[in-house]
Every structure is written in C-alpha cells, then in structure tokens.
Biotite code that builds the C-alpha atoms (Angstrom):
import biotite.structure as struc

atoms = struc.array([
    struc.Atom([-90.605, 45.606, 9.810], chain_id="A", res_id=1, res_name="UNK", atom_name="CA", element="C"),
    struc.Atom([-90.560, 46.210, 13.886], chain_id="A", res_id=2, res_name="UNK", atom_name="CA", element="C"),
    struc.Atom([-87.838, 44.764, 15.585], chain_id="A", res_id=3, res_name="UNK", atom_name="CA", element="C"),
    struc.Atom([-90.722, 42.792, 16.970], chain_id="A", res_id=4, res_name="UNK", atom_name="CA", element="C"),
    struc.Atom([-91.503, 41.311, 13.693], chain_id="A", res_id=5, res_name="UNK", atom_name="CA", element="C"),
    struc.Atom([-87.723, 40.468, 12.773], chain_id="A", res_id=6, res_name="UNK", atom_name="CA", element="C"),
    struc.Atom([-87.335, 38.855, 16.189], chain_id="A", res_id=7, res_name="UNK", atom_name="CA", element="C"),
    struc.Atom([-90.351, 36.791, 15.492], chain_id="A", res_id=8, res_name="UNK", atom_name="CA", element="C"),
    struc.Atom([-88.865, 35.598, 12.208], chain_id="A", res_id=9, res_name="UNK", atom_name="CA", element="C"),
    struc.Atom([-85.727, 34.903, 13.340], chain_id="A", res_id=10, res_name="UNK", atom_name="CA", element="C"),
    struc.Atom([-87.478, 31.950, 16.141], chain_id="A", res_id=11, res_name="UNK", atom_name="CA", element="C"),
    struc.Atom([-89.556, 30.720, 13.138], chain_id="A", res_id=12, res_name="UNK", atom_name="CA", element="C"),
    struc.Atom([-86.216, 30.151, 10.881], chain_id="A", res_id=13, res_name="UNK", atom_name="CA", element="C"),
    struc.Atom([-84.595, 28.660, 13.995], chain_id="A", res_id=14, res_name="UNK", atom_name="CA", element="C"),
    struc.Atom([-87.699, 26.260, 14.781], chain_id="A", res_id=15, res_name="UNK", atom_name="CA", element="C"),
    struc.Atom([-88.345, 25.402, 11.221], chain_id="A", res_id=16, res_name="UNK", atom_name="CA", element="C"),
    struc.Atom([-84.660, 24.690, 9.989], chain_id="A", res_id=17, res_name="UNK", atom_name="CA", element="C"),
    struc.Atom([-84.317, 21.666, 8.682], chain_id="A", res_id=18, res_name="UNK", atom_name="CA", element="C"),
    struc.Atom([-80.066, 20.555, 8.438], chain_id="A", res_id=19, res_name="UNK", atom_name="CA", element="C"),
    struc.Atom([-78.138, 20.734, 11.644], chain_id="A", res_id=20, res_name="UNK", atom_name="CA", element="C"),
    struc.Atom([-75.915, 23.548, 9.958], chain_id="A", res_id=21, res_name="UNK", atom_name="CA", element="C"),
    struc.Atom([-79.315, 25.619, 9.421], chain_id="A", res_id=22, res_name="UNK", atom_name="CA", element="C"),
    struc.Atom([-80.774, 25.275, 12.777], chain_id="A", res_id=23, res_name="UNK", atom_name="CA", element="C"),
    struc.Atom([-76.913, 25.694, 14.385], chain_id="A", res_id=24, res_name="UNK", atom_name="CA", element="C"),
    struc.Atom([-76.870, 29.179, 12.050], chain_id="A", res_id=25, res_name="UNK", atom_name="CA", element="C"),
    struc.Atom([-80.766, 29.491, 12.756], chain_id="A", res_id=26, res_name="UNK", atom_name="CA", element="C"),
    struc.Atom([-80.139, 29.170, 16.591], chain_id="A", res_id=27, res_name="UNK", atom_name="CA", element="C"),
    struc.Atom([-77.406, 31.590, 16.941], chain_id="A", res_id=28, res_name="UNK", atom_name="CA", element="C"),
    struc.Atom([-78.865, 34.170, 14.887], chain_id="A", res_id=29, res_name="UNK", atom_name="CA", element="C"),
    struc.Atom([-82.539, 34.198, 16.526], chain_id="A", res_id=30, res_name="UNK", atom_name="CA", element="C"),
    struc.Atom([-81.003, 33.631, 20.512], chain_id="A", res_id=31, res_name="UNK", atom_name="CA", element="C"),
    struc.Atom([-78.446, 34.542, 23.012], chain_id="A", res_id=32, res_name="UNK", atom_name="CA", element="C"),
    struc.Atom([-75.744, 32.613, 24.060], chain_id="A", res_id=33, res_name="UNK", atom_name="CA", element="C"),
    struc.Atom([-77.501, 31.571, 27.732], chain_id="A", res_id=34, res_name="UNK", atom_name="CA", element="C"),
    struc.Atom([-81.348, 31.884, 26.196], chain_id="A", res_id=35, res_name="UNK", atom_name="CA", element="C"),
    struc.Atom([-83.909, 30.282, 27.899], chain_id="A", res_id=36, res_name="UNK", atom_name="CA", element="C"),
    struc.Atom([-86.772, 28.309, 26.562], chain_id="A", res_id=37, res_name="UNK", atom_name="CA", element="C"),
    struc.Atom([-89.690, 26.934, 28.730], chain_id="A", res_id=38, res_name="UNK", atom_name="CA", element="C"),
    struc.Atom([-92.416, 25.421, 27.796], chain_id="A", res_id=39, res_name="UNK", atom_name="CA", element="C"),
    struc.Atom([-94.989, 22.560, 29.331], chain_id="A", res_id=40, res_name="UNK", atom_name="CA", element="C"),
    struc.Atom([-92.939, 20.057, 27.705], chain_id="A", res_id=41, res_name="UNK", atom_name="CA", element="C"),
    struc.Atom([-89.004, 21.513, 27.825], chain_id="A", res_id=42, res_name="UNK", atom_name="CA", element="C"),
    struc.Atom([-86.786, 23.688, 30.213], chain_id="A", res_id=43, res_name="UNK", atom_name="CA", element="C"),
    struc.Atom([-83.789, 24.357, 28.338], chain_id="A", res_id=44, res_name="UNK", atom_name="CA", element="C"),
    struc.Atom([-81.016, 26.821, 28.237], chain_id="A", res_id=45, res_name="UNK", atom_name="CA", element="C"),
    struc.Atom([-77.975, 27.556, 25.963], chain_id="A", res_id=46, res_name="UNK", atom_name="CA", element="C"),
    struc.Atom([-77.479, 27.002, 21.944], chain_id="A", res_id=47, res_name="UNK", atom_name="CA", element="C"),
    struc.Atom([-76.900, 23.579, 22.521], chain_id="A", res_id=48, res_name="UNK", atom_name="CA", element="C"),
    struc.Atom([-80.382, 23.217, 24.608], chain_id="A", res_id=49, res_name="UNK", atom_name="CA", element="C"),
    struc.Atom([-82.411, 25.032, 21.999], chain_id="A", res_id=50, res_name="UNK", atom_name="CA", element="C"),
    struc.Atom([-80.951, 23.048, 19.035], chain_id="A", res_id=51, res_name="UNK", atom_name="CA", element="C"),
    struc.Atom([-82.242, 19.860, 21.103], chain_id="A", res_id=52, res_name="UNK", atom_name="CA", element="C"),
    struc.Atom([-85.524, 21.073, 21.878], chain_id="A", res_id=53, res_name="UNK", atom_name="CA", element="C"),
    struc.Atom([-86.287, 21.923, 18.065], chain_id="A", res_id=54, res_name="UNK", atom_name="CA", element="C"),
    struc.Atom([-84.200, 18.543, 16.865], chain_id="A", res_id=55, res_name="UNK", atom_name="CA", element="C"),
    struc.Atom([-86.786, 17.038, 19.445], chain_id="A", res_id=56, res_name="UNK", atom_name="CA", element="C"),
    struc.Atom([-89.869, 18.425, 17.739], chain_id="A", res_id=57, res_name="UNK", atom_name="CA", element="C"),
    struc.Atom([-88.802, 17.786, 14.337], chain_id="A", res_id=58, res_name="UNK", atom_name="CA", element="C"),
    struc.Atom([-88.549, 13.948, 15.393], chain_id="A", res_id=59, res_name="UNK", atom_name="CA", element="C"),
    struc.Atom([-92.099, 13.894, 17.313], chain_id="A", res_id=60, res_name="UNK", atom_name="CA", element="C"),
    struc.Atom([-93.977, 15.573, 13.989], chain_id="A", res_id=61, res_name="UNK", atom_name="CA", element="C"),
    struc.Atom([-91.908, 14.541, 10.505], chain_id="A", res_id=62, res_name="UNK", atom_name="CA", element="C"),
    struc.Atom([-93.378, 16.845, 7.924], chain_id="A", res_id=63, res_name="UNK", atom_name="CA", element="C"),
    struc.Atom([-94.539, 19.769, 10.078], chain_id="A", res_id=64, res_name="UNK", atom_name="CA", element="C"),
    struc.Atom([-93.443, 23.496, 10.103], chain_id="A", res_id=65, res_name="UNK", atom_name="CA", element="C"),
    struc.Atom([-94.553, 26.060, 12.659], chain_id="A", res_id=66, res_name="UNK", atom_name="CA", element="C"),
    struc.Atom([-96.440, 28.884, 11.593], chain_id="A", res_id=67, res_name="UNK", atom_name="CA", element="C"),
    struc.Atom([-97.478, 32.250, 12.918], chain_id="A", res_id=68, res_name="UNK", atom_name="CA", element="C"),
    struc.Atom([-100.944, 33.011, 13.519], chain_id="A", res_id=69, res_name="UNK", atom_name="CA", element="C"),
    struc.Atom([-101.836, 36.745, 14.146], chain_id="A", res_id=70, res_name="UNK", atom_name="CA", element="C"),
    struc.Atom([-99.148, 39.348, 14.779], chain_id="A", res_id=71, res_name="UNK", atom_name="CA", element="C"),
    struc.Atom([-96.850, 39.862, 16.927], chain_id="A", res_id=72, res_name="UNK", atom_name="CA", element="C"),
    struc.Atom([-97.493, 42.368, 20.347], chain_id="A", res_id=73, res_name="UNK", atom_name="CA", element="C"),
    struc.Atom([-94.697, 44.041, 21.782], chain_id="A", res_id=74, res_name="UNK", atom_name="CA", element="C"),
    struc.Atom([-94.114, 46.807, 24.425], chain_id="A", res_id=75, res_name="UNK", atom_name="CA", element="C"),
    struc.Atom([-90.299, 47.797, 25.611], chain_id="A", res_id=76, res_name="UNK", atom_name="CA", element="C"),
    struc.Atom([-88.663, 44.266, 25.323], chain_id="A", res_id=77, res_name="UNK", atom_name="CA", element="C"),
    struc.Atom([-91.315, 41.782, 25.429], chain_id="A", res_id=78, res_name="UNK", atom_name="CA", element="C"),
    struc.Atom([-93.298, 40.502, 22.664], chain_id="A", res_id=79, res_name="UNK", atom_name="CA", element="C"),
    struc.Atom([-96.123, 37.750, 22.688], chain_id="A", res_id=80, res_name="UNK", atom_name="CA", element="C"),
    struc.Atom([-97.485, 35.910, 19.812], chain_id="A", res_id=81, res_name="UNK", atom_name="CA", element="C"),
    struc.Atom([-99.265, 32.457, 18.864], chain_id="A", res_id=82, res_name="UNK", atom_name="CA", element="C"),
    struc.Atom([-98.308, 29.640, 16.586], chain_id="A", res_id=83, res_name="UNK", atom_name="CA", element="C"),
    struc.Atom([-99.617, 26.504, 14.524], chain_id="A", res_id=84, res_name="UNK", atom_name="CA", element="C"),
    struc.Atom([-97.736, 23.062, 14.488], chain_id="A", res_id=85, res_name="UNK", atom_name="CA", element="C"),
    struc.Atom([-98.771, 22.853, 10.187], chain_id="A", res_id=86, res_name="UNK", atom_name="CA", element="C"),
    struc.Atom([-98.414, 19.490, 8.077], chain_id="A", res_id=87, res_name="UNK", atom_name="CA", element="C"),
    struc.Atom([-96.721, 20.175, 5.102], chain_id="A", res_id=88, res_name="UNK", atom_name="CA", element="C"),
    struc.Atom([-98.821, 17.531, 3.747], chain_id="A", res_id=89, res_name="UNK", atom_name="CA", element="C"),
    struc.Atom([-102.404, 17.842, 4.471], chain_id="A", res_id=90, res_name="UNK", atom_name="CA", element="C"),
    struc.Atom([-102.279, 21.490, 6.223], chain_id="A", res_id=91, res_name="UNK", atom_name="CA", element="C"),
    struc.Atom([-103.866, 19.462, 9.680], chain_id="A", res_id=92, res_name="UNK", atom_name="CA", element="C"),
    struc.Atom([-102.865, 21.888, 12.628], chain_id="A", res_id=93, res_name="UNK", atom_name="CA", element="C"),
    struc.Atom([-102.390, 18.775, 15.741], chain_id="A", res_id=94, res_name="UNK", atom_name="CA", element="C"),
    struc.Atom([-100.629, 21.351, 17.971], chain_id="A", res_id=95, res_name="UNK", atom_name="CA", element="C"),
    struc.Atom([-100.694, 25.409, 18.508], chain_id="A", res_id=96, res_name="UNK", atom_name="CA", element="C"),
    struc.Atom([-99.491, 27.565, 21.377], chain_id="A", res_id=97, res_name="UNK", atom_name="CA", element="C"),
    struc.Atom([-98.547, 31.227, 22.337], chain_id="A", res_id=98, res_name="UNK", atom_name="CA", element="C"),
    struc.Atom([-94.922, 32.018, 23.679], chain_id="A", res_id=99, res_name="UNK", atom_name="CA", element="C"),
    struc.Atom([-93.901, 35.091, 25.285], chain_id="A", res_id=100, res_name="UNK", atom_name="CA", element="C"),
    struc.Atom([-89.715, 36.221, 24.403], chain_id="A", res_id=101, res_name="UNK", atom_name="CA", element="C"),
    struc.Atom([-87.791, 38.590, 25.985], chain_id="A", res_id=102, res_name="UNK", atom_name="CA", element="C"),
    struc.Atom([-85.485, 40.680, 23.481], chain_id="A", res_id=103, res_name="UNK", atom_name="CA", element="C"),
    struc.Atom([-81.769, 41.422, 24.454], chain_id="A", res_id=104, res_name="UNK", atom_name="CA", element="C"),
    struc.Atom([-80.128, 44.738, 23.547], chain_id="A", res_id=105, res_name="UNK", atom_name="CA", element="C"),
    struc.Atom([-79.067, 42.789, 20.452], chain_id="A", res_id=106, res_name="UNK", atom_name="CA", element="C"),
    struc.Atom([-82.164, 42.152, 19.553], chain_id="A", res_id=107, res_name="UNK", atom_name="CA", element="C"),
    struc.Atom([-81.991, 38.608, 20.148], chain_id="A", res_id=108, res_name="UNK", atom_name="CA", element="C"),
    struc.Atom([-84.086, 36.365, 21.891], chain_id="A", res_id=109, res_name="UNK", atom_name="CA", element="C"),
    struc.Atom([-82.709, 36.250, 25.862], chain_id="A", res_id=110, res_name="UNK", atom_name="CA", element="C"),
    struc.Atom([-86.061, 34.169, 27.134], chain_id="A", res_id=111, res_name="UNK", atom_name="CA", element="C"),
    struc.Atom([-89.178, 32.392, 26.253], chain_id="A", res_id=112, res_name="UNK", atom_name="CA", element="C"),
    struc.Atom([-91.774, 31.558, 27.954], chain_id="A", res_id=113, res_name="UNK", atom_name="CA", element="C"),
    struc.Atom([-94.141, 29.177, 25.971], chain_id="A", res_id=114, res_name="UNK", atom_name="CA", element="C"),
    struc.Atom([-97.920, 27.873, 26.089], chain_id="A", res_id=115, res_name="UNK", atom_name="CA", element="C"),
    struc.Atom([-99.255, 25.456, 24.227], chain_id="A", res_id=116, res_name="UNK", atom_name="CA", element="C"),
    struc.Atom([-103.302, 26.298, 23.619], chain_id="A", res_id=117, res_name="UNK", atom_name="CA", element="C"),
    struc.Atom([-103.481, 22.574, 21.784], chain_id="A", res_id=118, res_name="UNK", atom_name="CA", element="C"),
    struc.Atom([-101.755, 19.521, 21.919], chain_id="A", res_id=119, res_name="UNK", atom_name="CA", element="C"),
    struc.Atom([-102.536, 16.056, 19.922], chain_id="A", res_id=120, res_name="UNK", atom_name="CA", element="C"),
    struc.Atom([-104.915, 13.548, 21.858], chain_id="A", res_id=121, res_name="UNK", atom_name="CA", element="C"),
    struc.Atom([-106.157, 16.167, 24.611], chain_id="A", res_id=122, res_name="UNK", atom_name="CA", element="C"),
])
C-alpha cells in the first residue's frame, strides 16, 4: 500500500465513522491539527470543524457510507481521487464527488479541496 492509498483510507474511516469516539479517533488519525476542508457546501478548519462537517453529512443521508471509486493519483504530496455517497440499503448512489488532499510530512491530511460531480435534485 502507497502512502497514497493509506492516506485515502484513513479520510474514508474518518468520513464513515459512525460513534463520536470513532470519528474523534477517525479525525485525528486521518488529519492535522489545523486541516482544512473545502468543499461547495463547507469551509472548515481544525478537528473540531471536520468532526462537524462529517456529523453534518451523516444527519443529511441516515444510512449512507462513502465509497471510493477508482484509485487514488498522487505525485510529491498531492493526491486526487473520486467518491460515491452509497445507501447501505438499496446501494442508490444520490451524491459523488472528487477531492484533492494535501499530505503533511506525517502523512496526514493538511488540506482538501473537494468537488462534488453529483448532488441529489440537480
């Protein structure tokens, strides 16, 4: 596994966790302390800011788990790669998107820069 690939885990555990202890544990383990997130939808920075972006999420789609869809691409410290929104019940994919993360020397997430490709009702 790349340091890439272990990176892109890491996000997935963080935005899939499903106790506050998890995604607290999740968070800490996938981000830096000051990490930024932005997306269309969220400008966040900090622990605290990424555990209430992915809280958020989890109450706007009960039942739903991100997914990655392709690999991850990398060069020096930046990697890129797309996601599904997934229902745990029926499989439907409502949402999907591609973020871009910056990697500290740690080999933690220090930025992201997300896109989402499809969002419900557009």
């Amino acid at each position: 596994m790349t340091a890439y690939d272990d990176a892109v885990q890491r996000y997935f555990a963080a935005w899939n966790a499903t106790t506050a202890e998890e995604l607290e544990k999740a968070v800490a383990a996938a981000f830096t302390e000051n990490a930024t997130y932005t997306d269309p939808l969220a400008d966040v920075r900090g622990h605290e800011g990424l555990a209430a972006a992915i809280t958020g999420a989890h109450q706007q789609f009960p039942g739903f788990e991100f997914q990655l869809n392709g690999a991850p691409d990398g060069h020096h410290d930046i990697v890129r790669f797309s996601w599904d929104l997934v229902s745990t019940a029926d499989g439907s994919v409502p949402a999907a998107g591609s973020d871009v993360i910056t990697l500290a020397e740690d080999g933690r997430i220090a930025s992201v820069s997300g896109f989402l490709d499809r969002v419900p009702g557009a």
